[in-house]
C-alpha positions in Angstrom: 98.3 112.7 116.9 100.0 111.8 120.4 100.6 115.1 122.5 102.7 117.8 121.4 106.6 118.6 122.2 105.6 122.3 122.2 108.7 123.4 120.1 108.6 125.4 117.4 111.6 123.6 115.9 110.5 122.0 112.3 111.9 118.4 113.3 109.5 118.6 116.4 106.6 119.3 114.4 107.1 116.7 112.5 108.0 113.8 114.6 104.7 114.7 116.1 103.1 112.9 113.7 105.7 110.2 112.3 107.0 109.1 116.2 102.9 107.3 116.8 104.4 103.8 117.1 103.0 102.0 113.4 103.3 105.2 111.8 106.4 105.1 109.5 105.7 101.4 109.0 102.4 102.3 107.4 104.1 104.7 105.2 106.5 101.8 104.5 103.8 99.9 103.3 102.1 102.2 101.3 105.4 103.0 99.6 106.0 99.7 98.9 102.6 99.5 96.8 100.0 98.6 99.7 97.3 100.3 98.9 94.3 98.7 100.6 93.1 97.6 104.1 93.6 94.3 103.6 97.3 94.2 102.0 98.1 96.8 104.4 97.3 94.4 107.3 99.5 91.2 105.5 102.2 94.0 105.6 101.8 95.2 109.1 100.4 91.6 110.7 100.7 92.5 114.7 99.0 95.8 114.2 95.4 95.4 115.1 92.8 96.2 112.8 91.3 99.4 115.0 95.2 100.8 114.9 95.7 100.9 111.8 92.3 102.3 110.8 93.5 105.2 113.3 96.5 105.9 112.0 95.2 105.9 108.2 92.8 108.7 109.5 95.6 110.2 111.2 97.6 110.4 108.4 94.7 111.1 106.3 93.8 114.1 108.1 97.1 115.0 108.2 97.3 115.2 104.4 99.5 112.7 103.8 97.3 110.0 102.2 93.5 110.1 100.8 91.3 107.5 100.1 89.9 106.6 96.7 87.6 104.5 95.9 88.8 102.4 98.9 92.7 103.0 98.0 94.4 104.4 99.8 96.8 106.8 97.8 100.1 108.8 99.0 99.9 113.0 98.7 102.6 114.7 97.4 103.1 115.7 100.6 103.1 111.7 101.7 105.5 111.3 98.4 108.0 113.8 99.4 109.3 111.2 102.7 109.9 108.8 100.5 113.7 109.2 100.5 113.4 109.7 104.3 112.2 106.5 104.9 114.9 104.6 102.2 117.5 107.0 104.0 116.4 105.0 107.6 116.4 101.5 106.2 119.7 102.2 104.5 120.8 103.3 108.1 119.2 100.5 109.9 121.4 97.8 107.8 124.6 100.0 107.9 124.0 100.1 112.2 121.4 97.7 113.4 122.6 94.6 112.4 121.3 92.3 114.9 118.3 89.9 114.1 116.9 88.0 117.2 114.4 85.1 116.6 111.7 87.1 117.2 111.9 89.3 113.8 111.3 86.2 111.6 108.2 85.6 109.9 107.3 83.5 107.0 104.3 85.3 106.5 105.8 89.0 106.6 109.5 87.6 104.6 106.8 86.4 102.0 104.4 88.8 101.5 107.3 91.4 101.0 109.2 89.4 98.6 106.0 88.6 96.3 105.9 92.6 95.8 109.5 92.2 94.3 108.9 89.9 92.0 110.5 90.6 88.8 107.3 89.6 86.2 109.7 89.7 83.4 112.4 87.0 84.8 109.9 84.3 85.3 108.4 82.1 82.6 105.3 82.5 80.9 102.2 81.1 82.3 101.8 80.4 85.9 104.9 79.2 88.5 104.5 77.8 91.7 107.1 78.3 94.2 107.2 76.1 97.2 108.9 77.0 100.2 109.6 74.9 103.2 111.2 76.1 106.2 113.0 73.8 108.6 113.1 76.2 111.5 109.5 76.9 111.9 106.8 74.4 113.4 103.9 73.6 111.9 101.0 74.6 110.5 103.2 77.5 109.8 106.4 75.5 107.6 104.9 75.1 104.4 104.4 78.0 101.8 103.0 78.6 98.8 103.8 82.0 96.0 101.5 81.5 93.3 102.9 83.7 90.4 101.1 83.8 86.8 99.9 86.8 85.0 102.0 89.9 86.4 100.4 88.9 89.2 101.3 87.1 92.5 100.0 85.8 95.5 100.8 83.9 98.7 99.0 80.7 100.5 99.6 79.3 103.5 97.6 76.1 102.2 98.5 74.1 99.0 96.7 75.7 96.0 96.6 72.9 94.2 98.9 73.5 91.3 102.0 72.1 90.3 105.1 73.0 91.8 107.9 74.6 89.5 110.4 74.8 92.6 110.8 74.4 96.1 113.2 76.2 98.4 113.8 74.5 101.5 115.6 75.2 104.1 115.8 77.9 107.1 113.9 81.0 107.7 116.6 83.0 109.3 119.0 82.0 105.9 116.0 83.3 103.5 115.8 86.0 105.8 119.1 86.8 105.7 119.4 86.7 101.7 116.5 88.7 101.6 118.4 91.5 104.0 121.3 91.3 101.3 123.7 90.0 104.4 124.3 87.0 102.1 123.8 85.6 98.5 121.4 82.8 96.9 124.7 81.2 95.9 126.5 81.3 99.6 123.0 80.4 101.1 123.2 77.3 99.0 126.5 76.3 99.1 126.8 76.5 102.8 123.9 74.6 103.2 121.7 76.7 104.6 119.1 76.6 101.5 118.3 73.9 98.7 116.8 74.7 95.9 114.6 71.9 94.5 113.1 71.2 90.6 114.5 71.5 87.2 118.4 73.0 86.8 116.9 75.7 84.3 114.4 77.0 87.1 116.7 76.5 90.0 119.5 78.6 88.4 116.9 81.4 87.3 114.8 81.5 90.6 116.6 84.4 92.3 116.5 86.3 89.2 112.6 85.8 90.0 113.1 88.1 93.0 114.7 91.8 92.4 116.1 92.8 96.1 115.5 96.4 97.8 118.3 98.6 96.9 119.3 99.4 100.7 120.5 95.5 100.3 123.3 96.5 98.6 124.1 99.0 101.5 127.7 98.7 103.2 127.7 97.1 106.8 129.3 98.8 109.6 132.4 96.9 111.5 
């Protein structure tokens, strides 16, 4: 833990621990079903290596987390902030609206909507969804999810396997459906996406893809 605020107040003591800068993302991650080093870095990819082993032990030590078998697996006491950290993100869309240039990532939109995706929506066997981004430069446009099995994956390299369906079209506007700030449909109507393959899979991709419920959150004015 960083140094104390030497209060006996209850919101001091905590904040203790959860202010380290990483902290509540970590928890974030291993909410969201993160559960090894590895995954926990694609979810966290500007936090070094060395960080987040400390604040695992932290948190460990702490009693929020333990490792098993090389998992690592929320405490009831890790559980329990669960609704805290929804309750931030829900506040975060209401109030912090703003999305520079800087908070868009292929990799990181990517990797968070492959944990969404709804198994049962998409067809059996495997489905290849291709996604090229007009905003970004290269190597870094062209994108991969792999999804076959209840299982899915993303490459940054073509796998090799046929594409179902490409979406094509900016980061900031898959971004920004992904955020809930607009739909599939106005995405694509206004140009800002295309969605590419047969008319049965383009009309069922974004059922592919079940959103975060603080996307339905109300904006502030």
């Amino acid at each position: 833990m960083g140094a104390g605020y030497y209060q006996f107040c209850p919101v001091a003591k905590a904040m203790e621990l959860l202010d380290e800068r990483w902290t509540m993302l970590v928890l974030r991650e291993l909410m969201a079903g993160s559960d090894r080093f590895n995954d926990l870095r694609r979810g966290l990819p500007r936090m070094s290596p060395a960080l987040l082993s400390k604040r695992l032990h932290t948190l460990s030590v702490a009693g929020l987390i333990r490792n098993v078998e090389g998992r690592y697996v929320l405490t009831a006491a890790g559980l329990e902030l669960a609704p805290i950290v929804q309750a931030i993100a829900v506040w975060g869309v209401r109030w912090i609206g703003e999305l520079g240039d800087a908070d868009l990532d292929p990799k990181l939109l990517l990797w968070d909507m492959h944990r969404q995706v709804d198994h049962d929506a998409v067809p059996d066997g495997r489905s290849v969804v291709r996604f090229e981004f007009t905003d970004v430069p290269d190597p870094m446009r062209s994108w991969w999810m792999v999804i076959a099995a209840r299982e899915a994956d993303v490459c940054d390299a073509d796998p090799g396997y046929e594409v179902s369906v490409t979406v094509h079209g900016s980061l900031r506007r898959l971004t920004e459906v992904w955020r809930g700030d607009v739909s599939w449909q106005h995405a694509q109507r206004d140009g800002g996406l295309r969605v590419l393959g047969p008319e049965h899979l383009r009309r069922a991709l974004p059922a592919w893809f079940a959103l975060h419920a603080w996307t339905s959150t109300v904006r502030a004015h």
